[in-house]
N, C-alpha and C positions, 0 to 999 in steps of 0.2 A: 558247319552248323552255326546258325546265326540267333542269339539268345539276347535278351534286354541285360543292360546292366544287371538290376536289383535278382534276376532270374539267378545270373552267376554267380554272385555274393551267399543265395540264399543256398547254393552246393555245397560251402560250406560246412553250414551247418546240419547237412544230410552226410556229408563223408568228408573230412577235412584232408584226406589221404589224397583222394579223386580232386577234391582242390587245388590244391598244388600243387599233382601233375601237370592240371589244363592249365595250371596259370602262364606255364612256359609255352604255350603253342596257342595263345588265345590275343587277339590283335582288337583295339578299338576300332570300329570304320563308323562313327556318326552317329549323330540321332540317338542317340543310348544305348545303339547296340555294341555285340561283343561279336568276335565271329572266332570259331573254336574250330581249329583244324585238329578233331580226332582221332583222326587214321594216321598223324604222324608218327614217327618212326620210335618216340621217346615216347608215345604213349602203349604200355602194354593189352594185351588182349584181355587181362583183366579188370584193367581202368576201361575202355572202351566199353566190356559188358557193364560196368557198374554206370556208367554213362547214359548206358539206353535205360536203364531199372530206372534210374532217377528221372529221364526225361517221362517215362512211360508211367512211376508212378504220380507224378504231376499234373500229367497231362499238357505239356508242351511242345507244340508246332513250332515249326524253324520262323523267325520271327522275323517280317516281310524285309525285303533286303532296302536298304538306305536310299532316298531323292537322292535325282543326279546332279552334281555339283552345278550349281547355278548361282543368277544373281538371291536369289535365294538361301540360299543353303545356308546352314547355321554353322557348317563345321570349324574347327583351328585353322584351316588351310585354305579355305574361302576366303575365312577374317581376314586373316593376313593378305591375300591374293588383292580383297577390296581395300585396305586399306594404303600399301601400296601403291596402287592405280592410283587413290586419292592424291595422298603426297605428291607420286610425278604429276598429274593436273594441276593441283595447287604452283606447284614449281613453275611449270611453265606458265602458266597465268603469270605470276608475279616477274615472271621473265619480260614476258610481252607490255604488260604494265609497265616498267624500267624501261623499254627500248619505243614506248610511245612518249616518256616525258617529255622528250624536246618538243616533239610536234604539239604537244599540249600547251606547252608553254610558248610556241609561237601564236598560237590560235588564241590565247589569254591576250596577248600582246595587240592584236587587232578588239580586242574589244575590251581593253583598258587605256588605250593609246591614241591620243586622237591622230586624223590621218591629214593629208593636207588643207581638206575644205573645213575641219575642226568635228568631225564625226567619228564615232569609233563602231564596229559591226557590234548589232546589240545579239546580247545572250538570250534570245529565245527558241521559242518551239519551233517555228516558219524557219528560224534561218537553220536549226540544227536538222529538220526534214531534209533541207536543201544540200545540208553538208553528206548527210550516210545517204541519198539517194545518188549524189553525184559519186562517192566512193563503189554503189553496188551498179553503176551505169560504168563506169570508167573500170574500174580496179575490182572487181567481183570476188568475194575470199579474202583481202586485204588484213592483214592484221594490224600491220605498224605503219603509223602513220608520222610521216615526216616532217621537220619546218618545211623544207623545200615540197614535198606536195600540197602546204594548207597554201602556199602562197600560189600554187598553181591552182588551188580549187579559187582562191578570193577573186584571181586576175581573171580567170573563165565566170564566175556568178557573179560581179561585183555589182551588176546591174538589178540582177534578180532579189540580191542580201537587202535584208533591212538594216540600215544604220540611224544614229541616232547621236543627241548631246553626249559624251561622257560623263560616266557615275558623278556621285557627287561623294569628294572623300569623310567618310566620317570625323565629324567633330572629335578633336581630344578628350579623353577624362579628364577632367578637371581635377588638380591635385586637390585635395583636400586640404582646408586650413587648419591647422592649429587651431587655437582660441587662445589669447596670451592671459597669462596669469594674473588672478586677481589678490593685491595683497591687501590687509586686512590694517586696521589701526594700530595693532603692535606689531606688524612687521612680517605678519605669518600669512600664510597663501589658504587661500579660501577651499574649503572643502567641497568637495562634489556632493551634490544635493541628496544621491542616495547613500553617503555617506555613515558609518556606525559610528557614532560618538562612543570616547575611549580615552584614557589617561594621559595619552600620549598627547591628547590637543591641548590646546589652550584652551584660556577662558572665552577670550575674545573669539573664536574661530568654533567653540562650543555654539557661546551666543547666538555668532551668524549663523550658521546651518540651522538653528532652532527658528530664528525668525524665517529665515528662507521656508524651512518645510513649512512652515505656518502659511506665512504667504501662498506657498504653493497649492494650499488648500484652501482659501482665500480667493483664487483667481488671479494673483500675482506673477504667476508662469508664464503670462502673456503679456508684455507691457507696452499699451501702445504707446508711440513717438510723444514728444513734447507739440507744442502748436506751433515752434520753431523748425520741427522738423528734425531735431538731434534726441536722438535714444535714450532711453532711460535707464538711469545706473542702476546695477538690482542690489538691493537689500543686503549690506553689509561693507559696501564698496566703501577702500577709503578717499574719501577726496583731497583732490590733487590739483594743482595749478592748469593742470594739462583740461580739468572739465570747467567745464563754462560756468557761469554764477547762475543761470537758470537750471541745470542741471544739481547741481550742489543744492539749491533750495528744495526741488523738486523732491532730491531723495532726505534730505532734511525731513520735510513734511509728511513721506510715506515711513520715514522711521518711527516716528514719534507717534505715528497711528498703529500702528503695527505693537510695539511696547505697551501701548493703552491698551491695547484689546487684551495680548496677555497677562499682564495684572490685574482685568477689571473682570469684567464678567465670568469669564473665560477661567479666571483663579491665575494663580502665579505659575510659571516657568518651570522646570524641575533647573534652568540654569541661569534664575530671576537672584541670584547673589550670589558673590564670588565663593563664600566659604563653604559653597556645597557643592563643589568641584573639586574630587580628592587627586 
């Protein structure tokens, strides 16, 4: 007798005796159903009649027996059956893959390599037609493909393949440079622009970030060249032998504007004297 799951749970609670009788004679086959072999041996004649009372008074039909195991089927035993299968496919793909790399990397080699006239077979659509049409004419089913047959398919097509100049190799990254360090009038390394002023700076190194961010709101972020053509020191920079005497005035001249503006209009500094730097 074939019954839904939730059907046989709810015998239970009609006779818990008749419960677990059938429990020892009652098998999952799918789909939610249960199938109850009640005429076994371990069930008595008086579980068996209490069996029909409860089907009878329920009102329950033997409940349609289970799909046939197919791609389909929802059961534990299908799963695993399909998944299985899977794995061994997966396997062997990845097998076939591994016993094509040679032949793959010969086939790279003609069309990375230039050949004697300075041409290498180029990697398109037209000449990859040419390659699996020649494989399903010659080799039908083929799976693994060899150096020794790509050099048989190039010396039979060689007329038909389009070749071409060799790639062009990509340019290097360019390392990045550095930016070398700027030191300041007392000796200390100039602070990055988005820098938190803090106890731990100087005065001097206060100063300059404070001019620089000024500047930098200013339009001082951009500074074009001198008329000489040599770059302009930025805003705090200490001059040194090493910068030229047009360079030295030039930042001379954008200091001393710079200082005006925040003393004059603009009000003073929060770092316009030293003794307010604790």
């Amino acid at each position: 007798m074939r019954i839904t799951v939730n059907q046989f749970k709810s015998i239970q609670k009609f006779d818990s005796n008749l419960y677990h009788a059938l429990l020892g004679v009652t098998r999952s086959v799918g789909n939610n159903t249960v199938e109850i072999d009640e005429s076994h041996a371990l069930i008595g004649e008086a579980f068996q009649k209490a069996f029909s009372e409860w089907l009878k008074a329920n009102n329950i039909a033997e409940a349609p027996a289970p799909p046939p195991h197919n791609d389909a089927c929802s059961c534990n035993e299908c799963f695993q059956r399909r998944v299985a299968e899977q794995q061994r496919s997966e396997k062997a793909r990845l097998e076939v893959e591994k016993q094509n790399l040679p032949g793959q990397l010969r086939l790279n080699e003609y069309m990375t390599q230039a050949q004697a006239d300075g041409r290498v077979l180029l990697n398109n659509d037209f000449n990859r037609d040419v390659f699996f049409k020649f494989l399903d004419e010659k080799f039908p089913g083929l799976q693994v493909i060899t150096p020794k047959l790509v050099d048989v398919f190039v010396a039979a097509k060689r007329l038909e393949l389009q070749w071409g100049a060799p790639p062009v190799p990509a340019a290097p990254t360019p390392t990045p440079v550095e930016p070398e360090p700027v030191f300041l009038s007392d000796g200390s390394e100039q602070l990055p622009i988005d820098a938190i002023p803090g106890t731990k700076h100087t005065v001097i190194q206060l100063r300059d970030l404070d001019a620089r961010q000024r500047a930098l709101k200013a339009g001082e972020s951009t500074l074009a060249p001198l008329e000489n053509g040599e770059p302009r020191l930025p805003l705090g920079t200490a001059p040194s032998p090493r910068h030229s005497v047009a360079q030295r005035r030039d930042l001379e001249r954008r200091t001393a504007r710079t200082w005006a503006r925040q003393s004059g209009s603009h009000g003073g500094s929060f770092f316009s004297s030293d003794s307010q730097v604790r």
